[in-house]
Backbone bond lengths (Angstrom), bond angles and torsions (degrees), N, CA, C in turn:
res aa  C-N    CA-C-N  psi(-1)  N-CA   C-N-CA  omega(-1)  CA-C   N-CA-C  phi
1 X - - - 1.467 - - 1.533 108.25 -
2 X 1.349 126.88 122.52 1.271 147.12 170.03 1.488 97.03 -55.61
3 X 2.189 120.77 162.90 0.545 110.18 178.18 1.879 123.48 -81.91
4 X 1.415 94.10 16.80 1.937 102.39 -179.65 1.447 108.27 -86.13
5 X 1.432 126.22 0.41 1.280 131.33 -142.91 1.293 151.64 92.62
6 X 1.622 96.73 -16.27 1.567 110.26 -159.76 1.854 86.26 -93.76
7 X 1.442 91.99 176.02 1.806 115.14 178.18 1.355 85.77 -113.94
8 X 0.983 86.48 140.46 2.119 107.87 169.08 1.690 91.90 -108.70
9 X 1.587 80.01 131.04 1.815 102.71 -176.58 1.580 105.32 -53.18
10 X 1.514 133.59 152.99 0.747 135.32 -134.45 1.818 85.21 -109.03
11 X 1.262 140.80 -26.68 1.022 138.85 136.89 1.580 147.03 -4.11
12 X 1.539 106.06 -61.02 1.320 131.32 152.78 1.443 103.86 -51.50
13 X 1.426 127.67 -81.73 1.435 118.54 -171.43 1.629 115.67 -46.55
14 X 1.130 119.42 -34.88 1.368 102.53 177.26 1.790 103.74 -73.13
15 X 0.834 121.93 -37.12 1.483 121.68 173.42 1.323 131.11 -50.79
16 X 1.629 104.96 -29.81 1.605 110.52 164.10 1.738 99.91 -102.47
17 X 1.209 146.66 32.02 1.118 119.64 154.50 1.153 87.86 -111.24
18 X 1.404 140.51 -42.37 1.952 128.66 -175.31 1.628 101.36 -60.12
19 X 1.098 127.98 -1.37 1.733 135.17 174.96 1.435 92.36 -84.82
20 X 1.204 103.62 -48.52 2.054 97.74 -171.41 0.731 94.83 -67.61
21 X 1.552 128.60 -71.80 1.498 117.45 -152.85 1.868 117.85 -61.19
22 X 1.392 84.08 -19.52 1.716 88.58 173.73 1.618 111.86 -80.97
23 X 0.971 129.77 -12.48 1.301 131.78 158.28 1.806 125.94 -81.31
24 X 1.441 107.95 -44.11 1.604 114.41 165.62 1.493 98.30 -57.57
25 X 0.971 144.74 -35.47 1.746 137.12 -174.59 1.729 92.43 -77.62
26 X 0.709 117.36 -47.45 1.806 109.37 -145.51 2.254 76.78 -78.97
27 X 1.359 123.23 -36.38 1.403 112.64 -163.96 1.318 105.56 -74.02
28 X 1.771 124.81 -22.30 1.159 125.63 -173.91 1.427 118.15 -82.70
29 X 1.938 109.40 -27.43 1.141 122.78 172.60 1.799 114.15 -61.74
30 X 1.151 110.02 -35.08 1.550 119.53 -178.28 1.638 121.22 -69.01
31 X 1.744 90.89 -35.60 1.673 107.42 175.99 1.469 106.23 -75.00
32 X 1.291 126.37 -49.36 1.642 128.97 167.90 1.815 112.57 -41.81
33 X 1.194 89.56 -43.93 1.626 91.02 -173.78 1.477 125.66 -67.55
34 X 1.669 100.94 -32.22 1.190 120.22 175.65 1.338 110.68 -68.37
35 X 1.173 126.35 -36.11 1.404 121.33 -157.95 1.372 104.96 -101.91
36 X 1.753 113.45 -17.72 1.707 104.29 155.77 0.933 99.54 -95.01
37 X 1.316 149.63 51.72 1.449 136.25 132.75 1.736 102.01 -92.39
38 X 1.292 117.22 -43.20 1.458 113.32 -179.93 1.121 121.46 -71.88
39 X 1.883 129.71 -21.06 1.390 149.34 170.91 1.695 106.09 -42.84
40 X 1.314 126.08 130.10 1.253 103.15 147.02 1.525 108.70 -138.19
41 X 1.590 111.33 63.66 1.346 116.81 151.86 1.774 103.63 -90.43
42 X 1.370 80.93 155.68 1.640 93.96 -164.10 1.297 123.31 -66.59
43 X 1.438 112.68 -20.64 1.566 120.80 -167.95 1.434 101.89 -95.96
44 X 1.227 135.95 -26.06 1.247 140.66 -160.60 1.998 111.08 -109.43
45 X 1.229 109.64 -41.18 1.543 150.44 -145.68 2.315 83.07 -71.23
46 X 1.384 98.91 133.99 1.549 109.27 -179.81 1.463 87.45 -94.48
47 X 1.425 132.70 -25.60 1.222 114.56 -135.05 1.893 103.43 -93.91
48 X 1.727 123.89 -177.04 1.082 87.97 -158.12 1.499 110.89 -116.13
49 X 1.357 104.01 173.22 1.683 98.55 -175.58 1.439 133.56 -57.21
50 X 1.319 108.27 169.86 1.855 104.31 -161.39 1.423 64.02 -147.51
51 X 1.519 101.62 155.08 1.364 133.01 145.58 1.511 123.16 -138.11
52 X 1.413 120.63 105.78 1.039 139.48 -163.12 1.353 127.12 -46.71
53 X 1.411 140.75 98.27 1.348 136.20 -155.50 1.392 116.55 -76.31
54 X 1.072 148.08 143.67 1.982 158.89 165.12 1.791 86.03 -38.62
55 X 0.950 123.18 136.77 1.555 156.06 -149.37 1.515 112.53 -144.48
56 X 1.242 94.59 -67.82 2.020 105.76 -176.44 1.223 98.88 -30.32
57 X 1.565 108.60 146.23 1.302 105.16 173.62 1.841 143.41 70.50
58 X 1.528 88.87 -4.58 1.450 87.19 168.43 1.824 97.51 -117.01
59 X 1.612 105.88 178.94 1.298 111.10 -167.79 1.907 105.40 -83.62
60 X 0.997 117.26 176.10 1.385 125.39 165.48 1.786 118.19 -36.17
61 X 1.542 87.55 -52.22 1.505 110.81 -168.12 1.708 108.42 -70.52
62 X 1.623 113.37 -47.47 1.177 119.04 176.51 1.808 118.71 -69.71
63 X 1.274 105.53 -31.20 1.743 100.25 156.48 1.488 124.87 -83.14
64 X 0.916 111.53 -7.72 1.356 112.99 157.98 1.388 122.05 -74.69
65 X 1.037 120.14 -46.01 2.180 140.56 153.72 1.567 92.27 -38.81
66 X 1.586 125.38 -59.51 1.175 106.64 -152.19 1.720 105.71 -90.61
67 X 0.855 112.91 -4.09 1.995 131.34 179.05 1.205 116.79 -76.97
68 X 1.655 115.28 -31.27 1.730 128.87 -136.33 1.880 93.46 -74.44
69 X 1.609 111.36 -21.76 1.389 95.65 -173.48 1.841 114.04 -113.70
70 X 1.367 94.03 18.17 1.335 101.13 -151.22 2.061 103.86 -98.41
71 X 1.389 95.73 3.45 1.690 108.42 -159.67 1.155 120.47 11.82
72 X 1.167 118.28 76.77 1.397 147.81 155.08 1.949 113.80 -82.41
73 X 1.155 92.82 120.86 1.399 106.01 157.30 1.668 132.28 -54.44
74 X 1.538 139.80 73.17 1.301 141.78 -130.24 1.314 81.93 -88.77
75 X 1.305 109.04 151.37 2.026 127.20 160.79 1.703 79.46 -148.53
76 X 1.821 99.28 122.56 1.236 107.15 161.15 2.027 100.70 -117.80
77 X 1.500 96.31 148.28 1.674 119.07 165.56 1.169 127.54 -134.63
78 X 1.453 120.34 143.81 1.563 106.70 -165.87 1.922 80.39 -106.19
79 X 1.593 122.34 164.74 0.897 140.61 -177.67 1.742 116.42 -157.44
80 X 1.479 118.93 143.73 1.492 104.05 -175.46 1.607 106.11 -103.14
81 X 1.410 90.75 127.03 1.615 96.00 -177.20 1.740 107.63 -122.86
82 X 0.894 132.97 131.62 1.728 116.48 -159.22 1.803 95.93 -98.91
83 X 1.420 112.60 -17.28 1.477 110.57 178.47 1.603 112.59 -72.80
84 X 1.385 117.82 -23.65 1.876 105.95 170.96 1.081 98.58 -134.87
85 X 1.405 112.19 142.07 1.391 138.79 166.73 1.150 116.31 -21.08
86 X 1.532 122.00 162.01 1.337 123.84 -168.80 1.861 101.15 -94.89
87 X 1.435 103.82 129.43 1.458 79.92 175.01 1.576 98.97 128.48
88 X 1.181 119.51 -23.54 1.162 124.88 -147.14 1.658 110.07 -128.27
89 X 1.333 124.87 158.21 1.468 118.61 170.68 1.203 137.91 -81.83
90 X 1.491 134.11 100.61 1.542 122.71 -162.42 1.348 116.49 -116.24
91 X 1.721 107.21 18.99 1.496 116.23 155.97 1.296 114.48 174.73
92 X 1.390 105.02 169.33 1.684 95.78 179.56 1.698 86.35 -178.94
93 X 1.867 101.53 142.08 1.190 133.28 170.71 1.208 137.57 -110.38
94 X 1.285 130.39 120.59 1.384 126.94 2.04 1.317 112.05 -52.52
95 X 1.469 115.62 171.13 1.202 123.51 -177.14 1.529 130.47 -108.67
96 X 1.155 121.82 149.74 1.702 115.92 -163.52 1.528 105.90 -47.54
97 X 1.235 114.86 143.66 1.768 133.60 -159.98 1.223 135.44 72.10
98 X 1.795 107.89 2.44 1.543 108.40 168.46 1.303 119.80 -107.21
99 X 1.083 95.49 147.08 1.900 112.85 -153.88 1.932 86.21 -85.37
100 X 1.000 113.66 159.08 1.528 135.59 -155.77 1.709 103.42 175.83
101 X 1.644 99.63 154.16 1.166 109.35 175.60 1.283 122.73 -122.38
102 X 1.517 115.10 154.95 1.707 119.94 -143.00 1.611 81.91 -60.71
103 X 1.514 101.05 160.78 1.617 106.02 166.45 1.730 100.24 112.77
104 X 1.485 103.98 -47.67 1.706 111.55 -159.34 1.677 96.19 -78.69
105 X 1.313 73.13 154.76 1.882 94.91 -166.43 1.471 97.12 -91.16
106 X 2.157 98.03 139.74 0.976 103.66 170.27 1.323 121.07 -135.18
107 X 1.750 129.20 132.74 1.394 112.46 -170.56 0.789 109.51 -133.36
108 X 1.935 112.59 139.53 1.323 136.11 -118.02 2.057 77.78 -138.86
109 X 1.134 91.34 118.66 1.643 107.67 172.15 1.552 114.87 -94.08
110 X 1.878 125.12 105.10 0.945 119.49 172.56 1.630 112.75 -85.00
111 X 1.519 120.08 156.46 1.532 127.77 161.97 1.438 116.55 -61.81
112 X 1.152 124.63 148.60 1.356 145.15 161.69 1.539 101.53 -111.08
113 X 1.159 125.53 -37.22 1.244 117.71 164.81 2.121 92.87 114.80
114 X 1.142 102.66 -137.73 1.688 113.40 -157.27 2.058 85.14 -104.24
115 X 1.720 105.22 116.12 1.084 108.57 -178.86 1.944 92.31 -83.42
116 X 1.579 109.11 153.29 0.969 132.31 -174.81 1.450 126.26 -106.21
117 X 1.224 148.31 122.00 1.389 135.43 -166.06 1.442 91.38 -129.21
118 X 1.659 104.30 170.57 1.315 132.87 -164.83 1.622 118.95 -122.37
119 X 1.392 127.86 73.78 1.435 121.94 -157.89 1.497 101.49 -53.61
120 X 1.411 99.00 105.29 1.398 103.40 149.87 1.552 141.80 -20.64
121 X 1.694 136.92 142.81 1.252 109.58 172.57 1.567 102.75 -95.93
122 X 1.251 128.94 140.22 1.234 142.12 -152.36 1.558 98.94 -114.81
123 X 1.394 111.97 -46.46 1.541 122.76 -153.63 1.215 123.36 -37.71
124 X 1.581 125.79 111.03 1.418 118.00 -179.29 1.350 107.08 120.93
125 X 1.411 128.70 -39.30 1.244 139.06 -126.55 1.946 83.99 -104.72
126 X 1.202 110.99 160.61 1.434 122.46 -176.77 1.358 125.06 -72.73
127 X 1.649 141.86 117.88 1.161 140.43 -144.01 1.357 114.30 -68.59
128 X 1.333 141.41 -32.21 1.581 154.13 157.53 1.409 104.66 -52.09
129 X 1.375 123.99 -64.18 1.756 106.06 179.44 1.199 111.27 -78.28
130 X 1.251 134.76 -23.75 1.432 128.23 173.24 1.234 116.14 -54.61
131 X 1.360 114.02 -69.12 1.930 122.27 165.60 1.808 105.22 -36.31
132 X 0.995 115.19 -41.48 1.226 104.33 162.71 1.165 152.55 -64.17
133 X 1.318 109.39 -42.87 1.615 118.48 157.95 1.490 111.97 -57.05
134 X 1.126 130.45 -36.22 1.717 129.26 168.74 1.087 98.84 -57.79
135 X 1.411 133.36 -86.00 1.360 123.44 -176.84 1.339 121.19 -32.90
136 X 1.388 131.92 -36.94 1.726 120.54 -158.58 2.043 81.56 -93.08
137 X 1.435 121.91 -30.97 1.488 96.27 -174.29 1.356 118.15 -92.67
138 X 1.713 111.72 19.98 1.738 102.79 165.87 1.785 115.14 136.28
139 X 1.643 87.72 -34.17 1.565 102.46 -169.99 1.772 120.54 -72.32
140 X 1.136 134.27 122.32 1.321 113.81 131.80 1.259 158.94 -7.37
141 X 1.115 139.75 90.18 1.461 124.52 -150.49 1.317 118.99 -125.06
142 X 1.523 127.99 129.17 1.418 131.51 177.20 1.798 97.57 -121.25
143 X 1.688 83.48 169.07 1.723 87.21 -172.57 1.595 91.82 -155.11
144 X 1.706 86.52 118.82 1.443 95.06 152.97 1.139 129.96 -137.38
145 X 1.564 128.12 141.75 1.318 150.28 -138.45 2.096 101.44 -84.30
146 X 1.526 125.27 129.14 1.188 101.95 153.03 1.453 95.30 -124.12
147 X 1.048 116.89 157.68 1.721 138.48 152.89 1.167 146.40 -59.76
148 X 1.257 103.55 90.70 1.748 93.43 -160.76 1.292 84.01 -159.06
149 X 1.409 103.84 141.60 1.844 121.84 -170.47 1.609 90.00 -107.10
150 X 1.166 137.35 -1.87 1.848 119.67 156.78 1.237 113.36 -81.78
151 X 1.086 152.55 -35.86 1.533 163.95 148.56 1.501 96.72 -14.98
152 X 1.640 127.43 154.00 1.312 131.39 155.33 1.782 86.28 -76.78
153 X 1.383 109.13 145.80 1.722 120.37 169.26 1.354 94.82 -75.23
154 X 1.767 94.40 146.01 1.728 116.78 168.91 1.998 104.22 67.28
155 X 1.558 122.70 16.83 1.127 106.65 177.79 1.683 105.65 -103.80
156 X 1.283 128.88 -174.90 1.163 135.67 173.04 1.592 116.61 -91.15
157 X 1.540 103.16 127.99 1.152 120.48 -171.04 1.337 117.67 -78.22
158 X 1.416 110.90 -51.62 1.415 120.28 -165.84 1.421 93.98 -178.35
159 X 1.215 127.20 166.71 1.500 139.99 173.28 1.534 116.36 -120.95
160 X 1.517 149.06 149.87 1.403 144.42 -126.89 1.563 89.83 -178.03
161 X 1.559 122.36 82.48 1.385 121.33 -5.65 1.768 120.04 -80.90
162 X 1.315 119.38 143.95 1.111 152.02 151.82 1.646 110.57 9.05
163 X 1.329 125.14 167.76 1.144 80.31 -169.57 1.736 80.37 -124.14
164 X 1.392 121.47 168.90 1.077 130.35 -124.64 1.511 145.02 45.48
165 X 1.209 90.09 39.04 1.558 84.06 173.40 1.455 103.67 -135.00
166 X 1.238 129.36 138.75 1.446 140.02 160.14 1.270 103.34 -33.74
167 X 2.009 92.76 142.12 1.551 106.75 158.06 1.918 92.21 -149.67
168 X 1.217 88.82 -174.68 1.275 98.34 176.53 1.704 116.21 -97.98
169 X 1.095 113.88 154.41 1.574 113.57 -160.35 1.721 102.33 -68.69
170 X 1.466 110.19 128.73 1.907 96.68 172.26 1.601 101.22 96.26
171 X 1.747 116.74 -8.41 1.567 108.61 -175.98 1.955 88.03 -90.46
172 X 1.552 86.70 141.34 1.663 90.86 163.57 2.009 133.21 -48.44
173 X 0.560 88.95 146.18 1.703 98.10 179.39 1.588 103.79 -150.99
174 X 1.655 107.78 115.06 0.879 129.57 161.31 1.611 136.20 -68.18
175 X 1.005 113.16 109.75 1.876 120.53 -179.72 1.474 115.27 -80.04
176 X 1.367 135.14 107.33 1.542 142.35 164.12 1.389 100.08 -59.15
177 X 1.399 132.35 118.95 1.420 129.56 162.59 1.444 111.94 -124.64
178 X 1.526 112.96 124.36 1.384 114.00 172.75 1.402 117.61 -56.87
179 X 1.204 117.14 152.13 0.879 137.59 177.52 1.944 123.00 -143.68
180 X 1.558 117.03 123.51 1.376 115.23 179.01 1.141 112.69 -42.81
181 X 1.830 118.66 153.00 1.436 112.13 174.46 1.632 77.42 -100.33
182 X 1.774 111.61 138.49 1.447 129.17 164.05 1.471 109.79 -53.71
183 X 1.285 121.18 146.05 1.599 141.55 -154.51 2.251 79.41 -92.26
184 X 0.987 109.00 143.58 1.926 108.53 -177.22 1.410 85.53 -112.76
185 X 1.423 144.66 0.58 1.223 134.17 -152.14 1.919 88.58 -121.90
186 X 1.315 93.11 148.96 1.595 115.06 165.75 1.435 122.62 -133.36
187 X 1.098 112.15 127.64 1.544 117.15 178.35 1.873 105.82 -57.98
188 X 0.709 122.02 146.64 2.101 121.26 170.83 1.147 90.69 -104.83
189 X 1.644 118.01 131.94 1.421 152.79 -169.93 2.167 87.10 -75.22
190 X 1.371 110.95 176.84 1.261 131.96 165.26 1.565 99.60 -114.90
191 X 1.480 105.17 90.75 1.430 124.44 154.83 1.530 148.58 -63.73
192 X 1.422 93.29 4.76 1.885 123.62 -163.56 1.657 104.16 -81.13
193 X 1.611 103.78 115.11 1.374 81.50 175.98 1.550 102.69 98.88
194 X 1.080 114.31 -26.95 1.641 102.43 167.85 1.337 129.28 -83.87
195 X 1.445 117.68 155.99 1.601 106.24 164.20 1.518 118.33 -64.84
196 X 1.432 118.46 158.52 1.347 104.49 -166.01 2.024 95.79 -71.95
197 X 1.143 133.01 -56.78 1.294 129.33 159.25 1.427 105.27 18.39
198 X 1.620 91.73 -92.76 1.442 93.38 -177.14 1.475 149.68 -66.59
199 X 1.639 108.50 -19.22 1.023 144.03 134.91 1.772 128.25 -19.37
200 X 1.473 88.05 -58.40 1.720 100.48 165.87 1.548 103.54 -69.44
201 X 1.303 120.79 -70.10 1.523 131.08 -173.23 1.341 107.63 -16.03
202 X 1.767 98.80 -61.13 1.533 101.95 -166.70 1.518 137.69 -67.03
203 X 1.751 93.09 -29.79 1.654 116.04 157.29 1.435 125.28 -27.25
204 X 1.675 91.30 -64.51 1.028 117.56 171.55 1.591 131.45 -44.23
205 X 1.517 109.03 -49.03 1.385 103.24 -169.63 1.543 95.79 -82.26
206 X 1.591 122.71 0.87 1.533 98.81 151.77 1.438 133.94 -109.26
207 X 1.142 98.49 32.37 1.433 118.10 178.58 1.714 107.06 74.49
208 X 1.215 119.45 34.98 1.731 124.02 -163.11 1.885 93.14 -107.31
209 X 1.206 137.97 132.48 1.353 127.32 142.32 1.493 135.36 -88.67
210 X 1.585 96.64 141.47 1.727 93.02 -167.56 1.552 118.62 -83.63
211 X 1.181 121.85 146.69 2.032 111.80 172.65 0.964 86.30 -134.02
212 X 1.332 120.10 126.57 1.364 150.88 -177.71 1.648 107.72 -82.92
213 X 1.163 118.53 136.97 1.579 121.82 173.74 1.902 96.56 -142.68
214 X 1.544 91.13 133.27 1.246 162.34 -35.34 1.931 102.82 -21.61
215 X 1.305 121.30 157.82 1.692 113.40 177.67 1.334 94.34 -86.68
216 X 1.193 111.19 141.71 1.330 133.81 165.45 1.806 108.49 85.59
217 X 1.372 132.65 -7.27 1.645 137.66 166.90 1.429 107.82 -50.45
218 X 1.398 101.40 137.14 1.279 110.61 163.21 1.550 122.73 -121.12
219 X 1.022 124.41 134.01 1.537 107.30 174.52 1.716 84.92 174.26
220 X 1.387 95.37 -125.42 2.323 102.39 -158.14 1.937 76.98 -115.62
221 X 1.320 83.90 160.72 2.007 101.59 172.17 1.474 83.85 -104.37
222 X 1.204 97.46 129.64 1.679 133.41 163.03 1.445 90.71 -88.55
223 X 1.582 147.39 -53.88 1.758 115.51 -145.19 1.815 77.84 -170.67
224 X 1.099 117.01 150.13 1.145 138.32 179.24 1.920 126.73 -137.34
225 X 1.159 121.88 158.26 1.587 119.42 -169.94 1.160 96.19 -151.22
226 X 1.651 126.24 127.82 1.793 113.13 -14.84 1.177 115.55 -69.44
227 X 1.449 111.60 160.86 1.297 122.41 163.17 1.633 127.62 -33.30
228 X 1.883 101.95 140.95 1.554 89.95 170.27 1.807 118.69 -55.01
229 X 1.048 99.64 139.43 1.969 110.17 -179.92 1.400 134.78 79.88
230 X 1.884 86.73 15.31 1.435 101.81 -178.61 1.882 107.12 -73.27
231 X 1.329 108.34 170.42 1.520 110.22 -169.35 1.799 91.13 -113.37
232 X 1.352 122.24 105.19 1.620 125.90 -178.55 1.824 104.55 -108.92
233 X 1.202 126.46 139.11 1.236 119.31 146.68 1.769 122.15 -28.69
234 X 1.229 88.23 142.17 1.725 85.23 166.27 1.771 128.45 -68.24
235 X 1.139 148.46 140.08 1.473 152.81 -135.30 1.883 114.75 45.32
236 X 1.710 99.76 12.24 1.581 70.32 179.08 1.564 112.95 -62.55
237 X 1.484 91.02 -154.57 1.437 104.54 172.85 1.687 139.48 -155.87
238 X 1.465 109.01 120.97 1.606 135.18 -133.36 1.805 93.50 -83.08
239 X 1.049 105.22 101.41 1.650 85.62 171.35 1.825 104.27 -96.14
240 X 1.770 73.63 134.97 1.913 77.36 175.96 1.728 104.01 -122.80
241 X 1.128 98.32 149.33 1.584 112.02 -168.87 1.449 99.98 -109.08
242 X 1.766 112.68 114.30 1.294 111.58 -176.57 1.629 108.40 -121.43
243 X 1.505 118.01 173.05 0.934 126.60 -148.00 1.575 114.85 -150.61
């Protein structure tokens, strides 16, 4: 019923809601369309194909010449690559021969060329953070040990190459680290009174070997040669006289 009183035939109302709904379709169809026109994934995307041209090797300026009709979305980065010249293109993603659609972004990696480092002066400084600072600023690192009891032990000797001088980022650089010269001398324990057992044991944990006199006796060492607190090379050898 209208607001005069009357009922509107029941006809009409279905006629203006299949009008709406025939209009919500045709507005949703327009919004779909629109938004694959702006899409440029490939499966969905109206817009039209690109196939990506070989890049490497030309300058900024010359991929830009070869892009200018291709409407591509540009992302440029410079990166250090020591295999192409500075200046120049030594990659870019996607990559030359894949088909893409206008709109999609593409980024085009220029050279900087061979990054350069500055050997640090190290000298003195402690062998764990030192090796470290090479590593976190780029370098390669080897280490070799010299011997020398004036040196603080485990510090840095010198660096190979030197330090101030250029290298290239990732080239090795060698670390000199002192290292103690080992003592060759052993004190001889007081073995008197021991079982030979233990006697041997103890030799042992200073690197000393025992020869038993009588050969082959077992029992306690009565007297031993050298003396307790003598100063022996390391592997000599302790004769103990047991009993």
């Amino acid at each position: 019923m209208n607001r005069f009183g009357f009922r509107l035939p029941r006809l009409t109302v279905l006629r203006v809601l299949a009008l709406l709904a025939l209009v919500s379709v045709l507005v949703s169809a327009v919004w779909v369309w629109y938004i694959l026109g702006q899409s440029t994934n490939p499966l969905f995307s109206r817009r039209a194909d690109v196939t990506v041209p070989e890049l490497v090797g030309l300058t900024r300026e010359q991929a830009e010449s070869s892009l200018a009709d291709a409407g591509l979305n540009l992302v440029w980065e410079e990166v250090y690559n020591p295999a192409v010249d500075p200046g120049l293109v030594c990659a870019h993603q996607p990559a030359a021969g894949r088909t893409v659609k206008q709109g999609q972004t593409l980024t085009v990696s220029v050279s900087l060329g061979t990054q350069w480092l500055t050997v640090p002066d190290l000298t003195g400084q402690d062998r764990d953070s030192a090796l470290q600072s090479l590593r976190d600023a780029g370098f390669s690192v080897a280490v070799e040990f010299l011997h020398d009891n004036t040196i603080d032990p485990y510090t840095i000797v010198r660096t190979e190459p030197a330090a101030g001088e250029q290298v290239a980022a990732g080239q090795m650089v060698k670390a000199v680290v002192a290292r103690p010269i080992p003592d060759p001398n052993r004190q001889v324990p007081d073995l008197t009174g021991l079982s030979l057992a233990e006697a041997r044991s103890r030799l042992q944990e200073r690197g000393l070997t025992a020869v038993v006199r009588p050969s082959g006796a077992e029992g306690t060492v009565y007297s031993q040669q050298p003396y307790a607190g003598a100063l022996v090379r390391v592997f000599s050898q302790v004769y103990l006289y047991v009993r």
